[in-house]
CHARMM-style PDB file with segment names, atoms N, HN, CA, C and O in Angstrom:
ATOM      1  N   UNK     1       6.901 -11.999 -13.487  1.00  0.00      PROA
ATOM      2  CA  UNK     1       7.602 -11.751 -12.245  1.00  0.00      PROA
ATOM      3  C   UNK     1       8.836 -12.645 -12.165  1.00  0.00      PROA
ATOM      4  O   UNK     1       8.909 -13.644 -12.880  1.00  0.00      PROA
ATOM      5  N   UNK     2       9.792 -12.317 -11.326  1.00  0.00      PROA
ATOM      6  HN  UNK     2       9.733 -11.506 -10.745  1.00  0.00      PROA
ATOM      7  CA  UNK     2      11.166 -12.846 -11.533  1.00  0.00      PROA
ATOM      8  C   UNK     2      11.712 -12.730  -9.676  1.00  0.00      PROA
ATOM      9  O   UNK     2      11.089 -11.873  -9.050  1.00  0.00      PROA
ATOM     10  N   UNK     3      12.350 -13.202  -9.193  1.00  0.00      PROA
ATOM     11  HN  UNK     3      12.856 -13.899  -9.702  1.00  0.00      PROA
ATOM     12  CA  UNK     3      12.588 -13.156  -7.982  1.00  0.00      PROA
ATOM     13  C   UNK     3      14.685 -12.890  -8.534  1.00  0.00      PROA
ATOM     14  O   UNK     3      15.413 -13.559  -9.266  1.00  0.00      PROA
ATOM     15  N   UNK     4      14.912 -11.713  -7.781  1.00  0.00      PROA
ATOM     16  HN  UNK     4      14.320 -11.169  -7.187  1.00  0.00      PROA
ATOM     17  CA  UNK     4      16.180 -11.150  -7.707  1.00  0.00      PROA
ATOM     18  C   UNK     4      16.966 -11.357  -6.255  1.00  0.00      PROA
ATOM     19  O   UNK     4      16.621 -10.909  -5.162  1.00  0.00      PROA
ATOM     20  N   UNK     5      18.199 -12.220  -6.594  1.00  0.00      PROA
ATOM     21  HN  UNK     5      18.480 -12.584  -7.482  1.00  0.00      PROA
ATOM     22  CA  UNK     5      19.383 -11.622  -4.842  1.00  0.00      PROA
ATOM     23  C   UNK     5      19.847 -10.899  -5.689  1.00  0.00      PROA
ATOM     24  O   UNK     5      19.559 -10.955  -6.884  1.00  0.00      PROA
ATOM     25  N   UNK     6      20.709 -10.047  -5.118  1.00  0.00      PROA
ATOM     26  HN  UNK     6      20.943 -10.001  -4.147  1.00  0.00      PROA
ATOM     27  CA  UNK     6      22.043  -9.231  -5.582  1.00  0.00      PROA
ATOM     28  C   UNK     6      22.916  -9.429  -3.976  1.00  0.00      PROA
ATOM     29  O   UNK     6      22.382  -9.364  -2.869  1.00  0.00      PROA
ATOM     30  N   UNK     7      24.188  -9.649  -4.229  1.00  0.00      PROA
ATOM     31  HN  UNK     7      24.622  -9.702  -5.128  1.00  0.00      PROA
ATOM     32  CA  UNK     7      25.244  -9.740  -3.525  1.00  0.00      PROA
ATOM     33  C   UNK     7      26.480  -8.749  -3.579  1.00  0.00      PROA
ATOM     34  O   UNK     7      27.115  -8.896  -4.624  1.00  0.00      PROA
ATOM     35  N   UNK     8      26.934  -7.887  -2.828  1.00  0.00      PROA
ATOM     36  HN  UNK     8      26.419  -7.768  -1.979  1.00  0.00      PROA
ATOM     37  CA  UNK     8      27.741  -7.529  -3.307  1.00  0.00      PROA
ATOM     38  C   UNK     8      28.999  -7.425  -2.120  1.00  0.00      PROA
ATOM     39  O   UNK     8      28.666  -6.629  -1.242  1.00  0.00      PROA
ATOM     40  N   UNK     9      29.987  -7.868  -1.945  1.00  0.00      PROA
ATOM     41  HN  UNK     9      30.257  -8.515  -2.658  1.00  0.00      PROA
ATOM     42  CA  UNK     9      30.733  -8.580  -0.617  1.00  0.00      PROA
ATOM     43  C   UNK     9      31.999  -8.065  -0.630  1.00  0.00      PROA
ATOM     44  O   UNK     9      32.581  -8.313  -1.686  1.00  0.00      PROA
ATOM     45  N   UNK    10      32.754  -7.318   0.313  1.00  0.00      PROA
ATOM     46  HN  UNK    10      32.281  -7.117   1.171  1.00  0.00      PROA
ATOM     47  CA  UNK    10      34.103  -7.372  -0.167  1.00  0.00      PROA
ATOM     48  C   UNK    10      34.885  -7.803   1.416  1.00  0.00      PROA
ATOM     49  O   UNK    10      34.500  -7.558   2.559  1.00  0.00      PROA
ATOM     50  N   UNK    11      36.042  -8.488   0.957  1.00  0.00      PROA
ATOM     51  HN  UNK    11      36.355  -8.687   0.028  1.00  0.00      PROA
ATOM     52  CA  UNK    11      36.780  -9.196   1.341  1.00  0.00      PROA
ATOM     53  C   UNK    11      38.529  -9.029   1.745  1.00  0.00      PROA
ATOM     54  O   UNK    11      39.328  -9.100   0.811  1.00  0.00      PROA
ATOM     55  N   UNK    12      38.871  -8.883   2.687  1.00  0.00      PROA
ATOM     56  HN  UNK    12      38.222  -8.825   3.446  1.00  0.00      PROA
ATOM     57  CA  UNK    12      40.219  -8.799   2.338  1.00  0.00      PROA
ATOM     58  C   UNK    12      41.115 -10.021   2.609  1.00  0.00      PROA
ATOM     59  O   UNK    12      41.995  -9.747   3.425  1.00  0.00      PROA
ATOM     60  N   UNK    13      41.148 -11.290   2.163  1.00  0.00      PROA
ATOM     61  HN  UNK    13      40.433 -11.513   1.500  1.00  0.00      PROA
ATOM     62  CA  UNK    13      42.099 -11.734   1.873  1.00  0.00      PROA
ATOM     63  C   UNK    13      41.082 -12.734   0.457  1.00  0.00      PROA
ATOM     64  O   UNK    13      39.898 -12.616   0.141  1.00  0.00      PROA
ATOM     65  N   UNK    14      42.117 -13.618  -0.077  1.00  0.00      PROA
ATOM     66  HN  UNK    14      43.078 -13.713   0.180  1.00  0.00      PROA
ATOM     67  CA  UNK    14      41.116 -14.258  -1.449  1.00  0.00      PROA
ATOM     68  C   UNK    14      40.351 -15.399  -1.267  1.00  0.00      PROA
ATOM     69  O   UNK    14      39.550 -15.697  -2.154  1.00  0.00      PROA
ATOM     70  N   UNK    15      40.473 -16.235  -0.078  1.00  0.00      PROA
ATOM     71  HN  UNK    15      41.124 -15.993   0.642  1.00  0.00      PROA
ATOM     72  CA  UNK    15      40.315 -17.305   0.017  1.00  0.00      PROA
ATOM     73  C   UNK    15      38.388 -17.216  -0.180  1.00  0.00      PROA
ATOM     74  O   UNK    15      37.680 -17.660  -1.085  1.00  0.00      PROA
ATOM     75  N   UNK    16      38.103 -16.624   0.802  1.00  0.00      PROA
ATOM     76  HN  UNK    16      38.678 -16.264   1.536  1.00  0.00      PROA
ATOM     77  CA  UNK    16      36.771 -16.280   0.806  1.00  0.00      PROA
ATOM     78  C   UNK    16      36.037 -16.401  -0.379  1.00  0.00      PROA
ATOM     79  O   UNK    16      35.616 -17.391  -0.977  1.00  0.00      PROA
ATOM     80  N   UNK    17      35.950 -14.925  -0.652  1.00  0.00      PROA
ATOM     81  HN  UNK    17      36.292 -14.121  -0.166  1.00  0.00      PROA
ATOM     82  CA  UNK    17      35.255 -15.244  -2.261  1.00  0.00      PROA
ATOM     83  C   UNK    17      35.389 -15.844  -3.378  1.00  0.00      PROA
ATOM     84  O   UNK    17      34.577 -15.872  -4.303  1.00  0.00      PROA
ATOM     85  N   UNK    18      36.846 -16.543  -3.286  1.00  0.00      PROA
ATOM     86  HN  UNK    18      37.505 -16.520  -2.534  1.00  0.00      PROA
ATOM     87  CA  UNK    18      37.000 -17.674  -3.935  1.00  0.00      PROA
ATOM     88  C   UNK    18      35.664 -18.887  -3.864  1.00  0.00      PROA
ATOM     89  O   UNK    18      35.204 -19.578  -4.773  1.00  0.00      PROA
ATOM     90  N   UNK    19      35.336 -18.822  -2.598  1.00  0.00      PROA
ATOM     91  HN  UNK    19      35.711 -18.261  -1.859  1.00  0.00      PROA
ATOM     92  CA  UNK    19      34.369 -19.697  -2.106  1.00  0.00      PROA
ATOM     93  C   UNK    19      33.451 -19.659  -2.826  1.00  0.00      PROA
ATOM     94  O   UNK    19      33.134 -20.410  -3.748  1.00  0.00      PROA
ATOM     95  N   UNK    20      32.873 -18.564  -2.334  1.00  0.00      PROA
ATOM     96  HN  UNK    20      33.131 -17.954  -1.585  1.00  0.00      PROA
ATOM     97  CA  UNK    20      31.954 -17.824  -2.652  1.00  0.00      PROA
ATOM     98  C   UNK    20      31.298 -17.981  -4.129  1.00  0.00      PROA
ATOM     99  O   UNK    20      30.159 -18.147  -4.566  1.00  0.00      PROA
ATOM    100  N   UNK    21      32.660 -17.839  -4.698  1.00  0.00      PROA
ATOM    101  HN  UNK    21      33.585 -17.705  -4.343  1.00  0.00      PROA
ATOM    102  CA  UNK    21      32.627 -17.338  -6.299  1.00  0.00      PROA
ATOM    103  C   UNK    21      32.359 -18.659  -7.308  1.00  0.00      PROA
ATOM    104  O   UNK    21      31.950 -18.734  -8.467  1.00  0.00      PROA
ATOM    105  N   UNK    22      32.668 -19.396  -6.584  1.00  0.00      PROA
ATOM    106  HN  UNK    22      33.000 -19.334  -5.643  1.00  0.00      PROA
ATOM    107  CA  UNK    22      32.753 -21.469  -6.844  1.00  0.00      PROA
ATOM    108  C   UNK    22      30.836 -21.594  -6.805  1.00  0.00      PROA
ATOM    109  O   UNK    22      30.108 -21.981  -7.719  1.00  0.00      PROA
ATOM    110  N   UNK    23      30.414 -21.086  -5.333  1.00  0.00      PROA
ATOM    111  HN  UNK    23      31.006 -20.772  -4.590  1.00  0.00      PROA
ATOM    112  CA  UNK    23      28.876 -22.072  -5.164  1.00  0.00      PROA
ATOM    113  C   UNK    23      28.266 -20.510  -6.111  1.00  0.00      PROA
ATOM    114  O   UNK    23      27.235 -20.247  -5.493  1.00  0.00      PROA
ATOM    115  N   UNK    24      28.372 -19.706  -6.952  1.00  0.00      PROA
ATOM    116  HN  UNK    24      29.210 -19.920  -7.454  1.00  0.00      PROA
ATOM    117  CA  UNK    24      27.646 -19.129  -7.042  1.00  0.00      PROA
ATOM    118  C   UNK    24      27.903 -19.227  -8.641  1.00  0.00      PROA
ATOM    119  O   UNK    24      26.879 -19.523  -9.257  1.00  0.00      PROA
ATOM    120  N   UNK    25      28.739 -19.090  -9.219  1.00  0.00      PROA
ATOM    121  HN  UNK    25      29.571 -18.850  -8.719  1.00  0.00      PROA
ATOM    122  CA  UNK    25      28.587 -19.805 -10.449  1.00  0.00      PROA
ATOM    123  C   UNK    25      28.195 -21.330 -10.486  1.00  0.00      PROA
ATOM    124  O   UNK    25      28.083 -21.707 -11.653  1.00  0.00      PROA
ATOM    125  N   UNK    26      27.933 -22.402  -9.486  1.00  0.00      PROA
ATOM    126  HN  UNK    26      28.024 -22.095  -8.538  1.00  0.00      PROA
ATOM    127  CA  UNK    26      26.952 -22.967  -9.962  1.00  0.00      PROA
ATOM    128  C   UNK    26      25.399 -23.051  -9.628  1.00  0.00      PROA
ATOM    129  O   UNK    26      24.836 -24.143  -9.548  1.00  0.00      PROA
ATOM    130  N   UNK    27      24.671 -21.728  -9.419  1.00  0.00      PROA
ATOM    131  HN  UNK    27      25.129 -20.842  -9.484  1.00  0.00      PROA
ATOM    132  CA  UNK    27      23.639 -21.039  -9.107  1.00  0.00      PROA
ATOM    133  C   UNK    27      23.577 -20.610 -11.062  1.00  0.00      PROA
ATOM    134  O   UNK    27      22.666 -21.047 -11.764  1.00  0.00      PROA
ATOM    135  N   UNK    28      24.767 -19.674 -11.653  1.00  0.00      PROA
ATOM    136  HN  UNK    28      25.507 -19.319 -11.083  1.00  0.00      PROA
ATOM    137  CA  UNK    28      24.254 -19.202 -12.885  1.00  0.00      PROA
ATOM    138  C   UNK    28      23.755 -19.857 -13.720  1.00  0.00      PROA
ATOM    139  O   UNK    28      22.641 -19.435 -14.030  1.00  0.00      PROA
ATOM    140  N   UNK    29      24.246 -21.188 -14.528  1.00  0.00      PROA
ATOM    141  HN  UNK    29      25.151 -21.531 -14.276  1.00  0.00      PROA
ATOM    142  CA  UNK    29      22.884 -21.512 -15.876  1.00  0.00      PROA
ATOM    143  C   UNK    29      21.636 -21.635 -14.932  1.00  0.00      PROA
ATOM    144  O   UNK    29      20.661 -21.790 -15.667  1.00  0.00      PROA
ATOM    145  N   UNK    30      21.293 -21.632 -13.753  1.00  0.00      PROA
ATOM    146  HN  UNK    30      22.085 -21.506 -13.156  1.00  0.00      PROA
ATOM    147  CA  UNK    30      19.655 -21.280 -13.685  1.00  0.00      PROA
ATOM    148  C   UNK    30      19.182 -20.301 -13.795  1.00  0.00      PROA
ATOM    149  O   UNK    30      18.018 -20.152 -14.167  1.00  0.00      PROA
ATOM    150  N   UNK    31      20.029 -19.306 -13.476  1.00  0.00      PROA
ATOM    151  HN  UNK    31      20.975 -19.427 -13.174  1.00  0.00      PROA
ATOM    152  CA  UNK    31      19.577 -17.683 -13.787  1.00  0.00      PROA
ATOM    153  C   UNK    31      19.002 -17.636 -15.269  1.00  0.00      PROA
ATOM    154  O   UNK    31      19.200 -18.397 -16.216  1.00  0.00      PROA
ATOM    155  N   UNK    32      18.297 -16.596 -15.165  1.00  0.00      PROA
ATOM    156  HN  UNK    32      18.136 -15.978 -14.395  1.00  0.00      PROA
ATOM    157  CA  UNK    32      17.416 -16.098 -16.349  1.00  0.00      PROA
ATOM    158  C   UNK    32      17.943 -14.443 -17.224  1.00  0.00      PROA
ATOM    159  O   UNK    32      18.237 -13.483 -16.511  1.00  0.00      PROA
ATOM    160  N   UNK    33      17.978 -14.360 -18.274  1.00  0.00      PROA
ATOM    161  HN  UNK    33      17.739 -15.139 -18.853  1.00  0.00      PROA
ATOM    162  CA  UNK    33      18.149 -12.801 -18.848  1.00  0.00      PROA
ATOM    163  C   UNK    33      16.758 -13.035 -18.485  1.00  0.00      PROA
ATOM    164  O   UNK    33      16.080 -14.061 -18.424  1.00  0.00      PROA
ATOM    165  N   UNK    34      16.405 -11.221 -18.156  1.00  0.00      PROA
ATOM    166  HN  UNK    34      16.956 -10.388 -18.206  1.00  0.00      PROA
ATOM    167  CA  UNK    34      15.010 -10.418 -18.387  1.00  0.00      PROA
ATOM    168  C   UNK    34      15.177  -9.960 -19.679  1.00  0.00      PROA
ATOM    169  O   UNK    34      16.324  -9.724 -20.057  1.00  0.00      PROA
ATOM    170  N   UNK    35      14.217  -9.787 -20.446  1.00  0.00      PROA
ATOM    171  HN  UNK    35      13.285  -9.979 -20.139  1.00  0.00      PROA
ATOM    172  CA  UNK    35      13.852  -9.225 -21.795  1.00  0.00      PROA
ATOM    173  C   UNK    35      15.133  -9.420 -22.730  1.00  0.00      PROA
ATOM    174  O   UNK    35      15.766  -8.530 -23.299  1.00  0.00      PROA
ATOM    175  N   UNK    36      15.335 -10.619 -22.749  1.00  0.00      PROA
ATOM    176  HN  UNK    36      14.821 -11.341 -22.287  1.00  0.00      PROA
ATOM    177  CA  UNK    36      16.619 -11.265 -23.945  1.00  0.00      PROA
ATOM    178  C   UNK    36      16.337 -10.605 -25.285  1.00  0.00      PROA
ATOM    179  O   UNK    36      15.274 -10.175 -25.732  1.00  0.00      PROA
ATOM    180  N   UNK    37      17.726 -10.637 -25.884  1.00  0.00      PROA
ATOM    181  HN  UNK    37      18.589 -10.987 -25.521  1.00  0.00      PROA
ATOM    182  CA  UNK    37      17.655  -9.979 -27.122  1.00  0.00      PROA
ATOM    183  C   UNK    37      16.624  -7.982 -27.426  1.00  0.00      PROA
ATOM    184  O   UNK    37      16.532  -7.331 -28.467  1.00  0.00      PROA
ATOM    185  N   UNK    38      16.214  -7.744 -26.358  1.00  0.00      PROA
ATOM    186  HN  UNK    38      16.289  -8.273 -25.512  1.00  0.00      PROA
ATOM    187  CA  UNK    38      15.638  -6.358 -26.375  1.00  0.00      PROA
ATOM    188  C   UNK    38      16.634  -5.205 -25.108  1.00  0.00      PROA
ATOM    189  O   UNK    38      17.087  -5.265 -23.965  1.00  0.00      PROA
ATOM    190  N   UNK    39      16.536  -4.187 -26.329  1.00  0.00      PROA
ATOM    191  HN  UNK    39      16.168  -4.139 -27.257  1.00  0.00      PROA
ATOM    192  CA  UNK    39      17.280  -2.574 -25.645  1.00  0.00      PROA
ATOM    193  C   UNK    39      17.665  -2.621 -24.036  1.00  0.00      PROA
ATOM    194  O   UNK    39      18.739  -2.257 -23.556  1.00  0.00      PROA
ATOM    195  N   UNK    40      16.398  -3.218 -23.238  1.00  0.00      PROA
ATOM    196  HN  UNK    40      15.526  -3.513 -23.627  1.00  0.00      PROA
ATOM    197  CA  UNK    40      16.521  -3.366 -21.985  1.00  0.00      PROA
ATOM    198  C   UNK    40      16.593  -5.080 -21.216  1.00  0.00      PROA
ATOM    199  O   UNK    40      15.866  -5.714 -20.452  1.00  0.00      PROA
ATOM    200  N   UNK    41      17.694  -5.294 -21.816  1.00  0.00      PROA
ATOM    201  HN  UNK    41      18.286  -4.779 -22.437  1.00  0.00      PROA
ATOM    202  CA  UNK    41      17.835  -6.957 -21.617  1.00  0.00      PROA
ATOM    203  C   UNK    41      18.460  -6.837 -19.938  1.00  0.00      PROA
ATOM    204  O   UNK    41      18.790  -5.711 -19.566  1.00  0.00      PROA
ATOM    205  N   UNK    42      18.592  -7.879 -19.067  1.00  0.00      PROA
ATOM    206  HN  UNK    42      18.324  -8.794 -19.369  1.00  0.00      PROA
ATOM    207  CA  UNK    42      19.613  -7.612 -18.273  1.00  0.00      PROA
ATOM    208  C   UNK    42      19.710  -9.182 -17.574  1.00  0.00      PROA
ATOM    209  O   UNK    42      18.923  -9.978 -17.061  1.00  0.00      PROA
ATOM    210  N   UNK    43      21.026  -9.124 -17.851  1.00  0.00      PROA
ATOM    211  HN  UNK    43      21.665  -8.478 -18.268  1.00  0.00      PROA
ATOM    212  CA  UNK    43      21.917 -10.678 -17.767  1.00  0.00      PROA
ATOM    213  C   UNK    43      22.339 -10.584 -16.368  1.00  0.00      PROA
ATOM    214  O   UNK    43      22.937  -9.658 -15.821  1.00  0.00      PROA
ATOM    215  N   UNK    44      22.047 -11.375 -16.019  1.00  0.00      PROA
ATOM    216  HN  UNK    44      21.561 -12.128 -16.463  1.00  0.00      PROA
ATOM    217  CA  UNK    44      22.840 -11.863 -14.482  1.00  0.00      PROA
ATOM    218  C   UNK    44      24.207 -12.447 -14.157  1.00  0.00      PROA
ATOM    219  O   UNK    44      24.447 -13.480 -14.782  1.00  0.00      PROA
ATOM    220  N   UNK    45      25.017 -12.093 -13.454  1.00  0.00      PROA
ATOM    221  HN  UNK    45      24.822 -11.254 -12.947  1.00  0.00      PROA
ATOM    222  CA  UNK    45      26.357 -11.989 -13.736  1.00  0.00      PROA
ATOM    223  C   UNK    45      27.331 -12.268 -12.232  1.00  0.00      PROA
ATOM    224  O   UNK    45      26.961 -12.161 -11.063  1.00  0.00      PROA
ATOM    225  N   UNK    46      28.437 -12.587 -12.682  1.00  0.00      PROA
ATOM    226  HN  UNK    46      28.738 -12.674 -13.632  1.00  0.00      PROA
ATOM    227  CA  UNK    46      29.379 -12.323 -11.068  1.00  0.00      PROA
ATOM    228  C   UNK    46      30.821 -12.259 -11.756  1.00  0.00      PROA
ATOM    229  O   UNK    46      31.522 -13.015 -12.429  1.00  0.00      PROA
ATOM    230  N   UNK    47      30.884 -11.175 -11.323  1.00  0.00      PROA
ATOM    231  HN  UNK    47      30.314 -10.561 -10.777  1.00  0.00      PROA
ATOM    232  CA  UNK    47      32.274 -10.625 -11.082  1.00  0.00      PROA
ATOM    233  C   UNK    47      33.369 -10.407  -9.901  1.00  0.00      PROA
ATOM    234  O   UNK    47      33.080 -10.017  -8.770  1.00  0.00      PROA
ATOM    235  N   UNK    48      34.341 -10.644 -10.241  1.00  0.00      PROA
ATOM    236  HN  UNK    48      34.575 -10.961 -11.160  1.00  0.00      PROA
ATOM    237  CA  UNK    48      35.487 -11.095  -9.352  1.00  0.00      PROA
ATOM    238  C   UNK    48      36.548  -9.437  -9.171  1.00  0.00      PROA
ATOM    239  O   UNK    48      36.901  -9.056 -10.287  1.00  0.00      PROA
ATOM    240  N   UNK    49      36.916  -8.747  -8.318  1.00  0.00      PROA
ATOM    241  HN  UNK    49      36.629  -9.056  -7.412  1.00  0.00      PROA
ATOM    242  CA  UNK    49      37.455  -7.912  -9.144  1.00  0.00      PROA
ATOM    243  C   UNK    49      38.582  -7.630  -7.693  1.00  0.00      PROA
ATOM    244  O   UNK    49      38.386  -7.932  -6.515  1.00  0.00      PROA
ATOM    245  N   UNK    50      39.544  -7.079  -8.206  1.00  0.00      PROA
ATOM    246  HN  UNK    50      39.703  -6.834  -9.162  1.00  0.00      PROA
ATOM    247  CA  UNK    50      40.810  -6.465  -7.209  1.00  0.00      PROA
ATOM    248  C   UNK    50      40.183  -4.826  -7.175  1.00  0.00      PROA
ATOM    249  O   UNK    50      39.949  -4.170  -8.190  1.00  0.00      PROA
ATOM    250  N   UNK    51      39.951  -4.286  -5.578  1.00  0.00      PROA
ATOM    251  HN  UNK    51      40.141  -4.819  -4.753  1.00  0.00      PROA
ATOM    252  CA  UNK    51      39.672  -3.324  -5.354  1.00  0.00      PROA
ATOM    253  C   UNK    51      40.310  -2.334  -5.063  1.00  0.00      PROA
ATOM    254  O   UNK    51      40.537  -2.587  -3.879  1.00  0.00      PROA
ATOM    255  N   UNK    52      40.773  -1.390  -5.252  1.00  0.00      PROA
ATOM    256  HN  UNK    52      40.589  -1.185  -6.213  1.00  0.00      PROA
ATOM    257  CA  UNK    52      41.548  -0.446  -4.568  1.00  0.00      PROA
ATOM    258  C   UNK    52      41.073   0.855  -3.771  1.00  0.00      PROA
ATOM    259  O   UNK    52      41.916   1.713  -3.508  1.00  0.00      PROA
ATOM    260  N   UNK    53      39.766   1.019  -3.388  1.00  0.00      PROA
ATOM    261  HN  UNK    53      39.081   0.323  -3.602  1.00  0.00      PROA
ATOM    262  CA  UNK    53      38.969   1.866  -3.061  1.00  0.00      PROA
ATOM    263  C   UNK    53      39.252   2.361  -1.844  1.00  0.00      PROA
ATOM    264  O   UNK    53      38.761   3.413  -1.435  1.00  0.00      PROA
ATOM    265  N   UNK    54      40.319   1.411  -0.967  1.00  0.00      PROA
ATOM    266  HN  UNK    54      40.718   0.557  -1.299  1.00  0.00      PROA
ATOM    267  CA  UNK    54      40.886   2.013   0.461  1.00  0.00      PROA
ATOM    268  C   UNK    54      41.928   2.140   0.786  1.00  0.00      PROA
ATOM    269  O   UNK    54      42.426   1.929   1.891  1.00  0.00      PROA
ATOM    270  N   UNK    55      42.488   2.589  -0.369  1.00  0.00      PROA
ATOM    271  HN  UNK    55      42.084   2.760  -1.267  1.00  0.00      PROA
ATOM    272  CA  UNK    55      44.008   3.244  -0.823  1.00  0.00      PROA
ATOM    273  C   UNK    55      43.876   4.465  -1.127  1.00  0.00      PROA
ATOM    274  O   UNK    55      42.861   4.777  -1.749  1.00  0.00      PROA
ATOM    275  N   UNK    56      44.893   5.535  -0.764  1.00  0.00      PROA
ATOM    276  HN  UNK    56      45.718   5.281  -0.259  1.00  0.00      PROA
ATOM    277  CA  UNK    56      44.997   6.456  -1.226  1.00  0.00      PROA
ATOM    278  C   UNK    56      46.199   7.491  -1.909  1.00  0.00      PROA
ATOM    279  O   UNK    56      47.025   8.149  -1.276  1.00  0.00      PROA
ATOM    280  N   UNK    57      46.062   7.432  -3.116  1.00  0.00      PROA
ATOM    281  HN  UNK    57      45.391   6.897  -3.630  1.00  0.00      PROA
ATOM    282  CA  UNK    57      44.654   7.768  -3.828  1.00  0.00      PROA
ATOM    283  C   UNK    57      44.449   6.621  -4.134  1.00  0.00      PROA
ATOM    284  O   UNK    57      45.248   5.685  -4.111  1.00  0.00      PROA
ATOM    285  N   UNK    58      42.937   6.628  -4.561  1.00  0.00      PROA
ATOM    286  HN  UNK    58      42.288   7.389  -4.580  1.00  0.00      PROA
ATOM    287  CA  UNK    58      42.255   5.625  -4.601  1.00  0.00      PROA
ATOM    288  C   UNK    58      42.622   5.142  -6.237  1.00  0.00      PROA
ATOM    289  O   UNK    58      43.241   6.017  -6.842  1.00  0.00      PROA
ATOM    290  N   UNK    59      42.354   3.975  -6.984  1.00  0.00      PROA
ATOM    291  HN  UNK    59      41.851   3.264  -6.493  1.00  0.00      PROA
ATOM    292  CA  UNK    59      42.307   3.113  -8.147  1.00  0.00      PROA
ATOM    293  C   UNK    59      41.106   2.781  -8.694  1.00  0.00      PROA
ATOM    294  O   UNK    59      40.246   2.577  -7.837  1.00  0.00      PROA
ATOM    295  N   UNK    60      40.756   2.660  -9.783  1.00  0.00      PROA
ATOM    296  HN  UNK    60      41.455   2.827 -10.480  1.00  0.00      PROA
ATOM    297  CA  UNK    60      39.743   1.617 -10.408  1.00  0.00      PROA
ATOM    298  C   UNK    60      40.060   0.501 -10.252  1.00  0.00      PROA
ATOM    299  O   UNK    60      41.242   0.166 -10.176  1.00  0.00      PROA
ATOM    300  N   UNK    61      38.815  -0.530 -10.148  1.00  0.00      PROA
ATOM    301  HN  UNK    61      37.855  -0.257 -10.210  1.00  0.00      PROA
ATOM    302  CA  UNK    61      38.627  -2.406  -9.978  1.00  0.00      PROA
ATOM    303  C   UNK    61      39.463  -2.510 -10.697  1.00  0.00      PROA
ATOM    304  O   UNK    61      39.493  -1.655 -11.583  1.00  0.00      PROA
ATOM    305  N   UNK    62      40.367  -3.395 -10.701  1.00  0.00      PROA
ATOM    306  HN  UNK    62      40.342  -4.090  -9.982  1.00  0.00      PROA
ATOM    307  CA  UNK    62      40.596  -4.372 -11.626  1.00  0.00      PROA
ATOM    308  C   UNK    62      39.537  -5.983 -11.761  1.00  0.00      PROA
ATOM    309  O   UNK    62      39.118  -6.630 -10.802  1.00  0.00      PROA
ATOM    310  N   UNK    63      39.313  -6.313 -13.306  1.00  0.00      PROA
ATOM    311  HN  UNK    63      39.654  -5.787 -14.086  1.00  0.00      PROA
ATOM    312  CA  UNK    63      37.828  -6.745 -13.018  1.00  0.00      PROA
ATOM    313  C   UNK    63      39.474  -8.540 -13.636  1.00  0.00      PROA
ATOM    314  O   UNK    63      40.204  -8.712 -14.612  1.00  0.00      PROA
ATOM    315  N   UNK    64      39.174  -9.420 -12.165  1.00  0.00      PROA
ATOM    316  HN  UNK    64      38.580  -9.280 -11.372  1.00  0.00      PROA
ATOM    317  CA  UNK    64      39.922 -10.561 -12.773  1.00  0.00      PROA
ATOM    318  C   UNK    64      38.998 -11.515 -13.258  1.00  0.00      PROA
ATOM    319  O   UNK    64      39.727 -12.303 -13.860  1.00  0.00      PROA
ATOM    320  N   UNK    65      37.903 -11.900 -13.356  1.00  0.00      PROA
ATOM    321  HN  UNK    65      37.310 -11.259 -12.866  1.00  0.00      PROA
ATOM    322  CA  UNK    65      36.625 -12.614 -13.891  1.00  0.00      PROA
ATOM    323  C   UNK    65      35.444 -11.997 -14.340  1.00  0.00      PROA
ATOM    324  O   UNK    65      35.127 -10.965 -13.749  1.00  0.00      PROA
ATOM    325  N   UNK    66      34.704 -12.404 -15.275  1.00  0.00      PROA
ATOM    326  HN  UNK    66      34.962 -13.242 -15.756  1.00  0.00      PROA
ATOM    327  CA  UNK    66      33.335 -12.265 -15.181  1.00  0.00      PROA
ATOM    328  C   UNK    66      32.732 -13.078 -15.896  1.00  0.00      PROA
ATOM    329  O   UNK    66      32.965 -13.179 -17.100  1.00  0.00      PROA
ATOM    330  N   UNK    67      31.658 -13.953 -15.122  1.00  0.00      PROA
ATOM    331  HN  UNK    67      31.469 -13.871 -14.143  1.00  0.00      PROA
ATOM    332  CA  UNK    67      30.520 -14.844 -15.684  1.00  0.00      PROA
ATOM    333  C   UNK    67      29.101 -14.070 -15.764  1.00  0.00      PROA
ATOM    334  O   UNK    67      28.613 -13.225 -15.014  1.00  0.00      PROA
ATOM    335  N   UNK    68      28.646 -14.636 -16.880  1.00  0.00      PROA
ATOM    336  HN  UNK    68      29.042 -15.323 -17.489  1.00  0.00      PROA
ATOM    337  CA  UNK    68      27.229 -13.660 -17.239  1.00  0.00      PROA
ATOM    338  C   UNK    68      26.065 -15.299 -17.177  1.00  0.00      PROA
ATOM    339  O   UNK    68      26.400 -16.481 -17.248  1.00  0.00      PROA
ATOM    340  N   UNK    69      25.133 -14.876 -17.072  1.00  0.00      PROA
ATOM    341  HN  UNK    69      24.861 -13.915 -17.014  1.00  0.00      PROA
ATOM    342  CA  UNK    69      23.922 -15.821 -17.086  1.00  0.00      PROA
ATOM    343  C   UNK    69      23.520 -16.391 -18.505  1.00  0.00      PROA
ATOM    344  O   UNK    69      23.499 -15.566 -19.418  1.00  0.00      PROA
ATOM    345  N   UNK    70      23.228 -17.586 -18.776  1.00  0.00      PROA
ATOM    346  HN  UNK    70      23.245 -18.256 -18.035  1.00  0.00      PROA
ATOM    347  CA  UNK    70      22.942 -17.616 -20.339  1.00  0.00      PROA
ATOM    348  C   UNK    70      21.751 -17.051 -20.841  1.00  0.00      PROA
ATOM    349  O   UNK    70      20.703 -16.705 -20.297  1.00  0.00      PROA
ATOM    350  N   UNK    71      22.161 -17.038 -22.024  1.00  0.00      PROA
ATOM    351  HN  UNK    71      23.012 -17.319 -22.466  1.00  0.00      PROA
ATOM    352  CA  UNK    71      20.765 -16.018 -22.868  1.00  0.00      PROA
ATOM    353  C   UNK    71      19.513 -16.514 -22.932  1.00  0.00      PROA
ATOM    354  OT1 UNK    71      18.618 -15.863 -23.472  1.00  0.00      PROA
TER     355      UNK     71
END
């Protein structure tokens, strides 16, 4: 058994999840992969990304970070 948050936050100006993005990468080396090194591994992660989803037409993320959990 494994105990999971998931967060997923959006923001409109940067300061915020800047914050955010600081106390929660140092939450990751405690994180755990589930089933490391196997087909169904899954790494814990935080990503930073520029959204464009309330524009129109709309854009794909731009992804400006991503930290993964160690193996």
């Amino acid at each position: 058994m494994f105990y999971r948050i998931r967060i997923n936050l959006a923001f409109s100006q940067e300061l915020p999840p800047g914050r955010i993005k600081e106390l929660a990468r140092t939450l990751l080396p405690n994180a755990i992969t589930i089933n490391p090194g196997q087909s169904n591994q899954e790494r814990g992660y935080i990503t930073l990304e520029k959204c464009y989803h309330d524009e129109a037409p709309t854009r794909p993320c731009e992804t400006l970070e991503h930290h993964e959990a160690p193996l």
